[in-house]
NUDRENMI-232941 format. One record per residue: x, y, z of N, C-alpha, C, O in turn; residue number from 1; residue in one letter. Coordinates in nm, 2 decimals. Each point is the difference from the previous one (the first is absolute). Example, Ala and Ser with C-alpha at 12.3 -4.5 7.8 and 13.67 -1.06 7.14 Angstrom:
% residues 2
NODE   n_east   n_north     n_up   ca_east   ca_north    ca_up   c_east   c_north     c_up   o_east   o_north     o_up   seq   type
NODE     1.32     -0.57     0.78     -0.09       0.12     0.00     0.09      0.12     0.00     0.10      0.00     0.07     1      A
NODE    -0.14      0.11    -0.14      0.09       0.11     0.00    -0.08      0.11     0.08     0.05      0.11     0.01     2      S
***
This chain:
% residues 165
NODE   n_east   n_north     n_up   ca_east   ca_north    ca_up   c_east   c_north     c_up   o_east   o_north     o_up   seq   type
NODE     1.58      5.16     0.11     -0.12      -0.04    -0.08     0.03     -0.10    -0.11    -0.07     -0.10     0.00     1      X
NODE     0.18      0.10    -0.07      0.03      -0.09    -0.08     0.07     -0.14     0.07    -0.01     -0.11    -0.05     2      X
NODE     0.05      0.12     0.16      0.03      -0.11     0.07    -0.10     -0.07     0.07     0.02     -0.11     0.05     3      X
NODE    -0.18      0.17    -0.05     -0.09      -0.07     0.05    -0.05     -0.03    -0.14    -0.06     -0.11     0.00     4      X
NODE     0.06      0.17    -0.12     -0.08      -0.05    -0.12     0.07     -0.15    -0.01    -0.08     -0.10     0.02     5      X
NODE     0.18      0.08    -0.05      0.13      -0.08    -0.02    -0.07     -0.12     0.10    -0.07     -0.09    -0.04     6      X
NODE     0.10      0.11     0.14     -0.10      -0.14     0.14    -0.09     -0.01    -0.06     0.00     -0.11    -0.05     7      X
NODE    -0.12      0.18     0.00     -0.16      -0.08    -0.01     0.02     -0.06    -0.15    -0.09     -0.07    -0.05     8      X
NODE     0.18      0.09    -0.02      0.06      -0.04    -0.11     0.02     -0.15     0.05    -0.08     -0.09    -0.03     9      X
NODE     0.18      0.07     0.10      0.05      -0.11     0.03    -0.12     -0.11     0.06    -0.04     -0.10    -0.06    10      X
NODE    -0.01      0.15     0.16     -0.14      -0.05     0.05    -0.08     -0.04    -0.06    -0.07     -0.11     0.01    11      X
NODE     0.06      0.21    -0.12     -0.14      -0.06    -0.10     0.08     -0.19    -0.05    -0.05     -0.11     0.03    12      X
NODE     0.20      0.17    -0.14      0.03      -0.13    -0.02     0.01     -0.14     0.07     0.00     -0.12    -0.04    13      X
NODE     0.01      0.17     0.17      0.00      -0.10     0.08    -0.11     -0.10     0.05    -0.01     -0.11     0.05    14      X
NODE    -0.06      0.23    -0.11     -0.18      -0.06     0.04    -0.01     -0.07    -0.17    -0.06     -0.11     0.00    15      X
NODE     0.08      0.13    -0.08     -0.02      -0.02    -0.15     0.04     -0.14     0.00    -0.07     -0.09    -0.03    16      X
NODE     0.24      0.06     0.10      0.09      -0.14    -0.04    -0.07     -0.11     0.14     0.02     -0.12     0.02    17      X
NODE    -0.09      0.20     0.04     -0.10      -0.13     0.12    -0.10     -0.06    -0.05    -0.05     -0.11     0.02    18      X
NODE     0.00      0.26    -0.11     -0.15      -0.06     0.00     0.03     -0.11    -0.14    -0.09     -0.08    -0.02    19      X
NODE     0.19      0.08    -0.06      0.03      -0.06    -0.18    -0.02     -0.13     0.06    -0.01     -0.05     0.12    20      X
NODE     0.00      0.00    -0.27      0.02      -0.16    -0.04     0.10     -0.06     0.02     0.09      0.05    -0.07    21      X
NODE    -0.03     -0.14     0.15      0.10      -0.07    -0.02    -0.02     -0.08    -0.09    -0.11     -0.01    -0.05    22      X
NODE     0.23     -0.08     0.01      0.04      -0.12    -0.12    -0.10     -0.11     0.04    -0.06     -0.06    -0.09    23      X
NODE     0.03      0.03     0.22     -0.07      -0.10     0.11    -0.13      0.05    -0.08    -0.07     -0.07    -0.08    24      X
NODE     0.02      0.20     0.12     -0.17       0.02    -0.07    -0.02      0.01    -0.11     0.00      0.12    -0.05    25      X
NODE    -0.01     -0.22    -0.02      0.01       0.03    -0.13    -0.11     -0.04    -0.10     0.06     -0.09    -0.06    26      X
NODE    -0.15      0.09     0.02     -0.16      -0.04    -0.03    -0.01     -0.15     0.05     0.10     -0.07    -0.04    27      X
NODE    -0.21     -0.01     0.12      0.04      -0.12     0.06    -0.19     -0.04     0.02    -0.08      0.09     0.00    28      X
NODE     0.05     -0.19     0.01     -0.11       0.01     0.05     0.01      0.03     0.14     0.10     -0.02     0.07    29      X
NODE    -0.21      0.09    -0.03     -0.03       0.04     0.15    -0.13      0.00     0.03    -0.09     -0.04    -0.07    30      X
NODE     0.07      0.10     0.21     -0.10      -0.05     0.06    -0.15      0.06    -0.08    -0.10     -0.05    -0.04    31      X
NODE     0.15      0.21     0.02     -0.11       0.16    -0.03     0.00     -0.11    -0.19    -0.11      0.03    -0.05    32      X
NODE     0.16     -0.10    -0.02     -0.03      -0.05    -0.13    -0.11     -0.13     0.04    -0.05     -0.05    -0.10    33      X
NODE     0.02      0.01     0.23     -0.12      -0.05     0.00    -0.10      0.04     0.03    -0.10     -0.05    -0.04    34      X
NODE     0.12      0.15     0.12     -0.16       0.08     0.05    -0.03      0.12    -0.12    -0.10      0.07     0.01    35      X
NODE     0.15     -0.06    -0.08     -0.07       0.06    -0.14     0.09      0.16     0.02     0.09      0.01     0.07    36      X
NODE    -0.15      0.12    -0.15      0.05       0.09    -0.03     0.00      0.11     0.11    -0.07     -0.03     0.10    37      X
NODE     0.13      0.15    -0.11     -0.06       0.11     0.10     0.13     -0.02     0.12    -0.03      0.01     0.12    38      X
NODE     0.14     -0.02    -0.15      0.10      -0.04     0.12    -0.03      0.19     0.04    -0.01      0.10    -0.07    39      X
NODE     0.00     -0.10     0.22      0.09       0.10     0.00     0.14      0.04     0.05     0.07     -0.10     0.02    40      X
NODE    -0.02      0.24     0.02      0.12      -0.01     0.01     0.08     -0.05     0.15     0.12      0.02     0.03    41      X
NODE    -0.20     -0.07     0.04     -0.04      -0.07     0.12     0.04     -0.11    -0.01     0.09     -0.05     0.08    42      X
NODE    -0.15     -0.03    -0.19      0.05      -0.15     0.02     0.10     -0.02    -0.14     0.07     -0.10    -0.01    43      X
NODE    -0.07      0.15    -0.05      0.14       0.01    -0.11     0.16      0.02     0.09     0.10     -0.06    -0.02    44      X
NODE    -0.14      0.16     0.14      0.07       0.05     0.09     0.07     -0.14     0.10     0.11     -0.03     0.00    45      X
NODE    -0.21     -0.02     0.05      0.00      -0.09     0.07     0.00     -0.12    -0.05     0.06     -0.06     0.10    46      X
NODE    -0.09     -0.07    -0.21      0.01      -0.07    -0.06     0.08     -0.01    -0.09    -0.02     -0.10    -0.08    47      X
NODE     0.14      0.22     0.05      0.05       0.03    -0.12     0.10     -0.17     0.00     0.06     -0.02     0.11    48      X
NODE    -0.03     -0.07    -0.20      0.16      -0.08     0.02    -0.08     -0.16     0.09     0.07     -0.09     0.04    49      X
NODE    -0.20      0.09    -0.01     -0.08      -0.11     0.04    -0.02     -0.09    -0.10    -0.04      0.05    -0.10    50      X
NODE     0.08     -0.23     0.08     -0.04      -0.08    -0.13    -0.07     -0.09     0.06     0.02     -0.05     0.11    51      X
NODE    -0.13      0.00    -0.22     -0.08      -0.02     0.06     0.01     -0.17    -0.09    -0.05     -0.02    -0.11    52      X
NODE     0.11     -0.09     0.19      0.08      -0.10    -0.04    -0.11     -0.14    -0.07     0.00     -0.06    -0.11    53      X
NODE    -0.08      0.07     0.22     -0.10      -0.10     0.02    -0.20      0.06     0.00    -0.03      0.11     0.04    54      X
NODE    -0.02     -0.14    -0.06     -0.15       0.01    -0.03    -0.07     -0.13     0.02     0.04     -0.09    -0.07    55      X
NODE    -0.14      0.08     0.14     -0.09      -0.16    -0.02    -0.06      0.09     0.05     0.02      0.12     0.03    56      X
NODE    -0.17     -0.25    -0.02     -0.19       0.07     0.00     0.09      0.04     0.18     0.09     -0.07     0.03    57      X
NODE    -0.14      0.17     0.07      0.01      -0.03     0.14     0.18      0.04     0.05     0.07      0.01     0.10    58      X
NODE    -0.05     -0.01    -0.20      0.18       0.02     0.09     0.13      0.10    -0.16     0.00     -0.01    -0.12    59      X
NODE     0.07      0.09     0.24      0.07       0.08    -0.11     0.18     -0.01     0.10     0.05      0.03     0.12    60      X
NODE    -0.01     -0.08    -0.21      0.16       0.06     0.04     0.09      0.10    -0.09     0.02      0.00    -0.12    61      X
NODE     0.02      0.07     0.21      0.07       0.12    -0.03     0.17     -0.03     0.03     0.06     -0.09     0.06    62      X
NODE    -0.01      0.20    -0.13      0.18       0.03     0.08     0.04      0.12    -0.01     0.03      0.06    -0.11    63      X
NODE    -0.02      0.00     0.23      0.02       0.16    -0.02     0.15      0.03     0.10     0.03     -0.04     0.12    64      X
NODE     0.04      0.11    -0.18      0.12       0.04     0.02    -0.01      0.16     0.08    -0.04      0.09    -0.06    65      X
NODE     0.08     -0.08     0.18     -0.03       0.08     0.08     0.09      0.13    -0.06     0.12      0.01    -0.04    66      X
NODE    -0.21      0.10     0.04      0.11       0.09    -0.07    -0.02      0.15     0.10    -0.08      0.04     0.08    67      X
NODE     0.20      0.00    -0.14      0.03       0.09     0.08    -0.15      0.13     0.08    -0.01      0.06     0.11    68      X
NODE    -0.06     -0.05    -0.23     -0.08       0.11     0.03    -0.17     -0.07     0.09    -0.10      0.06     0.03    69      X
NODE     0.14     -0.16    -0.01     -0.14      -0.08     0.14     0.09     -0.03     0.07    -0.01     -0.12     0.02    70      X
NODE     0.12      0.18     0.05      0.09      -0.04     0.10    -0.01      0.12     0.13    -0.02      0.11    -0.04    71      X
NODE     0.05     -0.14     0.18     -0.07       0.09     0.07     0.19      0.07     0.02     0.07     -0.01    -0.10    72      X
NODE    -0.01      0.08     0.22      0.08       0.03    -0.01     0.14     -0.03     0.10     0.10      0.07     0.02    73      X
NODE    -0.13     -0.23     0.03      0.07      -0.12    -0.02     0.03     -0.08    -0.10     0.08     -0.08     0.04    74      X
NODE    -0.11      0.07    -0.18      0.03      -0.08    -0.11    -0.11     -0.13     0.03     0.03     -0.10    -0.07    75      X
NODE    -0.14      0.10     0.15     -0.09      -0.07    -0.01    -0.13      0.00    -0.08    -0.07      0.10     0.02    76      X
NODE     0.02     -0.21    -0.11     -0.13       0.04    -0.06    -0.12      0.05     0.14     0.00     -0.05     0.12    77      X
NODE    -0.08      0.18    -0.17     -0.05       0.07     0.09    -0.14     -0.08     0.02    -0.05     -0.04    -0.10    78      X
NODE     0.01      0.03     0.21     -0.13      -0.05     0.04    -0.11      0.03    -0.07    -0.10     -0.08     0.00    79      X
NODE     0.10      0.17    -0.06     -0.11       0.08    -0.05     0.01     -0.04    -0.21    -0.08     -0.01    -0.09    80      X
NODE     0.18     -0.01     0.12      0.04      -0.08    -0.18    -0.03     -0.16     0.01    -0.02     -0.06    -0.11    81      X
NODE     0.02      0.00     0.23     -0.05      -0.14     0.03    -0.16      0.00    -0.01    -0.06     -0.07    -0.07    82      X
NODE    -0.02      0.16     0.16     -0.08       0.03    -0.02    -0.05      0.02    -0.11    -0.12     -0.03     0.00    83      X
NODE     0.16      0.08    -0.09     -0.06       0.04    -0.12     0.00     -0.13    -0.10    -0.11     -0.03    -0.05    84      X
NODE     0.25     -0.05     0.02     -0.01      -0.10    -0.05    -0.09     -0.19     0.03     0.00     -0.10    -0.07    85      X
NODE    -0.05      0.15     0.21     -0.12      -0.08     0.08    -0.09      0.02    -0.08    -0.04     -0.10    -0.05    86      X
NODE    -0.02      0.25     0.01     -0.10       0.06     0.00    -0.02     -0.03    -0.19    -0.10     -0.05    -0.04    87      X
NODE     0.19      0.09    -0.03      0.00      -0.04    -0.11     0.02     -0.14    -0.06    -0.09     -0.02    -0.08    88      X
NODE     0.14     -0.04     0.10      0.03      -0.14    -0.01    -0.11     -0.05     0.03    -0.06     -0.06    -0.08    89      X
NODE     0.01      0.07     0.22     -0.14      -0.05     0.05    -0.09     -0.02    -0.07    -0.08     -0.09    -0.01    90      X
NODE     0.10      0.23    -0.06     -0.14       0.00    -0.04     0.01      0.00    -0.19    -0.10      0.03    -0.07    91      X
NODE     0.22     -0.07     0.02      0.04      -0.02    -0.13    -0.06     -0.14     0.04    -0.10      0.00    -0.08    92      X
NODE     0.10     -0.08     0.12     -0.01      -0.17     0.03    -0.19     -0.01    -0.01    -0.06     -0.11    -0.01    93      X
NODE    -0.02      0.22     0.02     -0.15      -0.05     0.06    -0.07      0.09    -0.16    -0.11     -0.03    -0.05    94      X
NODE     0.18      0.12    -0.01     -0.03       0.11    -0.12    -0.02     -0.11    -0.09     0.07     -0.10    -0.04    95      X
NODE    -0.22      0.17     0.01     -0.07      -0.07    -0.14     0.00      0.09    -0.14    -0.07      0.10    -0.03    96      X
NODE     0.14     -0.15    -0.05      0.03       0.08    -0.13    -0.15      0.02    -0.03    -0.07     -0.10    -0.01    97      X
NODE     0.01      0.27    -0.02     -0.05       0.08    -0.02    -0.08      0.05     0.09    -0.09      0.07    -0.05    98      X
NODE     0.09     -0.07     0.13     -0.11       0.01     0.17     0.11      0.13     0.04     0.11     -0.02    -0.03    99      X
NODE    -0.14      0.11     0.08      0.08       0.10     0.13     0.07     -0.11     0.06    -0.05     -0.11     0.01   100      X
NODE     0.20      0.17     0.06      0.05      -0.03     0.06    -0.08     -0.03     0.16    -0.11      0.06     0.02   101      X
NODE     0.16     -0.15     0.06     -0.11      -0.06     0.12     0.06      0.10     0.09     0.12      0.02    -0.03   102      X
NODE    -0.18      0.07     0.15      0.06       0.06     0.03     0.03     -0.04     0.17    -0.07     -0.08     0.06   103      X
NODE     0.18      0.15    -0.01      0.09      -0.13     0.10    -0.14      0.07     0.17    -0.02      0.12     0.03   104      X
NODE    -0.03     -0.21     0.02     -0.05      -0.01     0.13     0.06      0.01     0.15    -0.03      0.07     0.10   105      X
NODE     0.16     -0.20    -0.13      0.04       0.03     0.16     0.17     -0.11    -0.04    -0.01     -0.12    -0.03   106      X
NODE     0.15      0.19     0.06      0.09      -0.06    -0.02     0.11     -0.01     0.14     0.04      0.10     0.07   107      X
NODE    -0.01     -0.21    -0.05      0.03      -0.05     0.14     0.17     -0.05    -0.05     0.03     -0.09    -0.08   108      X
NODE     0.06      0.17     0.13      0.17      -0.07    -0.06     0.06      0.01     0.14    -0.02      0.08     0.09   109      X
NODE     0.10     -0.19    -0.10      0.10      -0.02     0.09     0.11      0.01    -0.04     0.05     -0.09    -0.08   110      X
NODE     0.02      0.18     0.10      0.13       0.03    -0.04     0.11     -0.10     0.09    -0.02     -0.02     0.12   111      X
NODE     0.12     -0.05    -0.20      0.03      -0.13     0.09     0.14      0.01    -0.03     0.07     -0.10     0.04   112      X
NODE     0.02      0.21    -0.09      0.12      -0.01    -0.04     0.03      0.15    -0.08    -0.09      0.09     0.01   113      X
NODE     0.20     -0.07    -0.09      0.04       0.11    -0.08     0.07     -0.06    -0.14     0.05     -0.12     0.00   114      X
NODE    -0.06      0.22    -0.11      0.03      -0.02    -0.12     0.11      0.09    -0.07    -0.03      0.08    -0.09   115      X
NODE     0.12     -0.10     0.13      0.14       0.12    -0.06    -0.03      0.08    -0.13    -0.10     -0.03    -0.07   116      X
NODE     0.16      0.12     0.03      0.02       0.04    -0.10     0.06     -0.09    -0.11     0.11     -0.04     0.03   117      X
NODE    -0.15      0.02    -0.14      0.07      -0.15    -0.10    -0.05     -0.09     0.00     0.01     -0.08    -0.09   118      X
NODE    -0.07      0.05     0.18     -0.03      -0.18     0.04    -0.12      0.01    -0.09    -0.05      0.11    -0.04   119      X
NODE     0.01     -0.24    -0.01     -0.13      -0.06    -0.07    -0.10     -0.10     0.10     0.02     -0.10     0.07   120      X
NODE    -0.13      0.17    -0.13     -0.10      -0.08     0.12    -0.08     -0.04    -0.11    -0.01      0.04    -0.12   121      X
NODE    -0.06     -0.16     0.18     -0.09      -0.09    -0.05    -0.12      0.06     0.07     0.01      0.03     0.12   122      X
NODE    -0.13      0.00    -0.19     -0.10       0.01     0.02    -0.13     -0.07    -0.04    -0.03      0.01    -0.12   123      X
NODE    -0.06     -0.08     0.19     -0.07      -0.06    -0.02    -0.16      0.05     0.05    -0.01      0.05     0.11   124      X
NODE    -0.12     -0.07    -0.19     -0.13       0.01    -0.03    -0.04     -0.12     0.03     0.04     -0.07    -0.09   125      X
NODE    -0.12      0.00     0.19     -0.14      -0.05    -0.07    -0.14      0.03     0.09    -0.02      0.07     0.10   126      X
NODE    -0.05     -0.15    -0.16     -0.15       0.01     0.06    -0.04     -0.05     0.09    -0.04     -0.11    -0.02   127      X
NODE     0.01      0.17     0.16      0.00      -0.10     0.11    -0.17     -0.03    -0.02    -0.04     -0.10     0.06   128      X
NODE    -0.04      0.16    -0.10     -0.16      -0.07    -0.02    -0.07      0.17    -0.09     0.05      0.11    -0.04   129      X
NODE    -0.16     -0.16     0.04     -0.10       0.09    -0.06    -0.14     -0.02    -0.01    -0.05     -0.08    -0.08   130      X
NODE    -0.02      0.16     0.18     -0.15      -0.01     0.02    -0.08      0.12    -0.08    -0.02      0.10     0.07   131      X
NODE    -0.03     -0.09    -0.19     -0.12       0.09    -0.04     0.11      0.10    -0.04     0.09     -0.07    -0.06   132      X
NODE    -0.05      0.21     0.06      0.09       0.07    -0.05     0.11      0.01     0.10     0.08      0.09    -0.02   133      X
NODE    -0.08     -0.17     0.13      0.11       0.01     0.08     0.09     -0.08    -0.02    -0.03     -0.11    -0.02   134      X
NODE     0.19      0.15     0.02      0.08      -0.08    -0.04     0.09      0.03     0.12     0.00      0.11     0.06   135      X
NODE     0.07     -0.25    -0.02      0.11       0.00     0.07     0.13     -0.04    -0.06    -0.01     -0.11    -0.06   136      X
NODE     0.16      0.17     0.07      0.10      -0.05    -0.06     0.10      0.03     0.11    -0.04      0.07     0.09   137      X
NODE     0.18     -0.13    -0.08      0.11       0.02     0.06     0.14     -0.02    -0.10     0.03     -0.06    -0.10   138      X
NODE     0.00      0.13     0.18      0.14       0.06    -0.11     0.13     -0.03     0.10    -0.01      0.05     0.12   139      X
NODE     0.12     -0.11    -0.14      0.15      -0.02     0.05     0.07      0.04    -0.07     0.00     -0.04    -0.11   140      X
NODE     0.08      0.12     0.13      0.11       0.12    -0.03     0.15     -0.08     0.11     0.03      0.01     0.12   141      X
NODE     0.03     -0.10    -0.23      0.13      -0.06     0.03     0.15      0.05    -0.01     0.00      0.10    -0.07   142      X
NODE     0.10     -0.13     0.10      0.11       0.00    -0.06     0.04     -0.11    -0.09     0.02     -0.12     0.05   143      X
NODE    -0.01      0.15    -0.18     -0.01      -0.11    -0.12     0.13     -0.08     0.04    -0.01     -0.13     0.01   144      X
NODE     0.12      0.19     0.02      0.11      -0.04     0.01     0.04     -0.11     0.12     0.07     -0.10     0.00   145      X
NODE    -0.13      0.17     0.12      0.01      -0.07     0.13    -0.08     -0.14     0.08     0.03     -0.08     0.08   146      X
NODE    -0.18      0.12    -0.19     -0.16      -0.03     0.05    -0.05      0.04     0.08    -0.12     -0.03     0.00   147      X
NODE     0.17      0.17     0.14     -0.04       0.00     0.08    -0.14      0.11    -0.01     0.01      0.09    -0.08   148      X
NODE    -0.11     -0.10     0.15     -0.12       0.12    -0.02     0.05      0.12     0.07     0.06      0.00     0.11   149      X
NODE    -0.11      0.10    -0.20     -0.03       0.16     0.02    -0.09      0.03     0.05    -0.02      0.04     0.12   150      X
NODE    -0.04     -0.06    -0.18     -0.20       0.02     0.05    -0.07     -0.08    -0.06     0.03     -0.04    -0.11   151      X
NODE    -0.17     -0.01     0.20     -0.09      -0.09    -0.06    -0.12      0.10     0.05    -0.01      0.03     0.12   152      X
NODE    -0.11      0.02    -0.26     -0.10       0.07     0.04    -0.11     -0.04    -0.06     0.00     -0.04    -0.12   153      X
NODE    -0.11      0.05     0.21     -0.14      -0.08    -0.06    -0.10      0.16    -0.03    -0.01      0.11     0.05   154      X
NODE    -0.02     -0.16    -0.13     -0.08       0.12    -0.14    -0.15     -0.04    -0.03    -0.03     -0.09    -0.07   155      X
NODE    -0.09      0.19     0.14     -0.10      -0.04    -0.04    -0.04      0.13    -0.07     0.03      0.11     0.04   156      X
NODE    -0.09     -0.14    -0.16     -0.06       0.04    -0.10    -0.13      0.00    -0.05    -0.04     -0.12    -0.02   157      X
NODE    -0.06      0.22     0.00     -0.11      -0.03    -0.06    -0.02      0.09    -0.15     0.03      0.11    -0.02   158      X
NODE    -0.09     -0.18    -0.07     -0.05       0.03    -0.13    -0.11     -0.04    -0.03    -0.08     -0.05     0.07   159      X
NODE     0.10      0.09    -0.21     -0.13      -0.06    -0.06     0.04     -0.14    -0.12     0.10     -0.03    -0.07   160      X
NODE    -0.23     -0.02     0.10      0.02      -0.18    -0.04    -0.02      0.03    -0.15    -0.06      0.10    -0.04   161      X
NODE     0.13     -0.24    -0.05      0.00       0.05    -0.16    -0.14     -0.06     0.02    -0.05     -0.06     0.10   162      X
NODE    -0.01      0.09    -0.23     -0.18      -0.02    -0.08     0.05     -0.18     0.02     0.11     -0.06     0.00   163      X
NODE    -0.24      0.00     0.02      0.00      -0.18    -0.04    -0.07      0.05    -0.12    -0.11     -0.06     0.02   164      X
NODE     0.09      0.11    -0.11     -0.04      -0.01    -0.13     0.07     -0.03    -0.10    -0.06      0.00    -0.11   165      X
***
């Protein structure tokens, strides 16, 4: 009994020193500080150590260092953590400060390569057009280091349009 208390002891800590801050995440701008408040623990989870380098009207670059806990169990960033940084990024690039977030319609990625554990990827936002509250954007998820692409995924979005008043 005390030798299983002892394991979930260990376990928990193990779960504690995965989920912590590294020196790397350390207050930075990021993506969730442009779409306004209400992170949950979803994308704090997932975006945690993302900087968010560059901003213009239509385009966003990022650099995000692959970390251990969006890695599948090869030491590759997981499809589904690509996915998600499509999906956010995408749609950080089309978000109108004070409006709800636009909410995502239909997201199309081609996974074109893998991203180790450690490595730093360049991630890029912009606007590929926008009709009435429909927005289209595409996002490239690179190796900063090499240039080569990870994934390139096209993001449509619909919201609601700011007032012309």
């Amino acid at each position: 009994m005390e030798e299983e208390s002892k394991s979930m002891m260990m376990i928990e800590q193990r779960i504690r020193e995965y989920l912590q801050l590294s020196e790397d995440d350390e207050e930075t701008p990021r993506v969730e500080g442009l779409v306004g408040e209400g992170r949950s623990f979803y994308e704090d989870f997932s975006l945690r150590g993302i900087r968010v380098n560059r901003v213009d009207p239509g385009f966003i670059s990022c650099t995000f260092k692959v970390p251990l806990r969006l890695t599948n169990r090869d030491g590759y960033l997981a499809n589904g953590a690509i996915a998600n940084l499509v999906d956010e990024v995408g749609g950080a690039v089309v978000h109108v400060q004070g409006l709800p977030m636009n909410v995502s319609v239909d997201m199309s990625i081609a996974f074109l390569s893998v991203a180790k554990l450690g490595e730093e990827l360049e991630i890029t936002s912009r606007v590929l057009g926008e009709i009435g509250s429909y927005k289209g954007t595409i996002v490239v998820v690179r190796n900063k280091k090499t240039g080569e692409i990870i994934a390139e995924g096209r993001h449509s979005l619909f919201g609601r349009q700011a007032s012309k008043l």
